[in-house]
C-alpha positions in Angstrom: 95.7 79.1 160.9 97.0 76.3 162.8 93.3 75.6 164.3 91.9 75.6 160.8 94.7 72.7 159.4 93.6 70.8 162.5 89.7 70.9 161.7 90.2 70.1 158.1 92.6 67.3 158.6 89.9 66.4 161.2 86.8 66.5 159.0 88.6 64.9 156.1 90.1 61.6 158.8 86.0 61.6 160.0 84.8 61.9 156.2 87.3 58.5 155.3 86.4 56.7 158.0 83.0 57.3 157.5 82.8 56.7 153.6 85.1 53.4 154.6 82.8 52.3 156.9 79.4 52.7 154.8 81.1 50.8 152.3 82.3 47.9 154.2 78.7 48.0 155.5 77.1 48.2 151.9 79.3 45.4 150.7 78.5 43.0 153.6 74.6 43.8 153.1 74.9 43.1 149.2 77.1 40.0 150.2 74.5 38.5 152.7 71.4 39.7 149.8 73.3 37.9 147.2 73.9 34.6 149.3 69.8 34.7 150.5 69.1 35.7 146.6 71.1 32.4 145.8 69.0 29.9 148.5 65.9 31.1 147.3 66.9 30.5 143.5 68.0 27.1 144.6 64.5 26.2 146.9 62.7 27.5 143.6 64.2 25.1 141.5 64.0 22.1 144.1 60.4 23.0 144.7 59.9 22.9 141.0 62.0 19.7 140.4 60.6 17.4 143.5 57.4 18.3 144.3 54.1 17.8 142.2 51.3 20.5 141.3 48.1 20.3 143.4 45.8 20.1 140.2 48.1 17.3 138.7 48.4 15.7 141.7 43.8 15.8 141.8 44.4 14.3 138.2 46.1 11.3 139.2 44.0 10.9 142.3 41.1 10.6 140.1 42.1 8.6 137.9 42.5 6.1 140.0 40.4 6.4 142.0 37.8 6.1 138.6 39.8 2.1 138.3 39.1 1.7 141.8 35.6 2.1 141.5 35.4 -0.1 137.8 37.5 -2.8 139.5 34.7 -2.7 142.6 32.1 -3.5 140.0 34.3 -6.0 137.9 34.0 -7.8 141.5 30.3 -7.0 142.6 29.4 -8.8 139.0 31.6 -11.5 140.1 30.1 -12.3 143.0 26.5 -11.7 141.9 26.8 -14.2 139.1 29.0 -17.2 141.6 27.2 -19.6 141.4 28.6 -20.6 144.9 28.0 -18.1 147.6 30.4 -17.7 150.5 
């Protein structure tokens, strides 16, 4: 009798140790998931706020590069018509 109180009280002093211990576990892991959850919510919205698309970024690339090249011929008919040549 006395050897069966001592297993159970045993078994049930593992089994709250135990339980105790996979939950202080489980809430540290959901602790450290929520805080990387939070830094990549806020690098998502810096990404979004600072930096510029590729295919917007092409867009303004070629639009100036288009007033580049009419300001180029602005100045080739410049100097084609001088009458003073350097």
């Amino acid at each position: 009798m006395f050897f069966l109180v001592a297993v159970t009280e045993l078994v049930v002093s593992v089994s709250v140790a135990v339980c105790t211990g996979l939950g202080w576990i489980t809430s540290k892991t959901y602790h450290r998931i929520n805080e990387l959850d939070n830094r990549l919510d806020a690098a998502e919205l810096r990404m979004a706020t600072e930096y510029v698309a590729k295919k917007d970024l092409t867009d303004a690339v070629d639009r100036v590069e288009a007033h580049m090249i009419r300001i180029e011929n602005k100045l080739d008919k410049i100097v084609i018509t001088s009458p003073h040549r350097y």
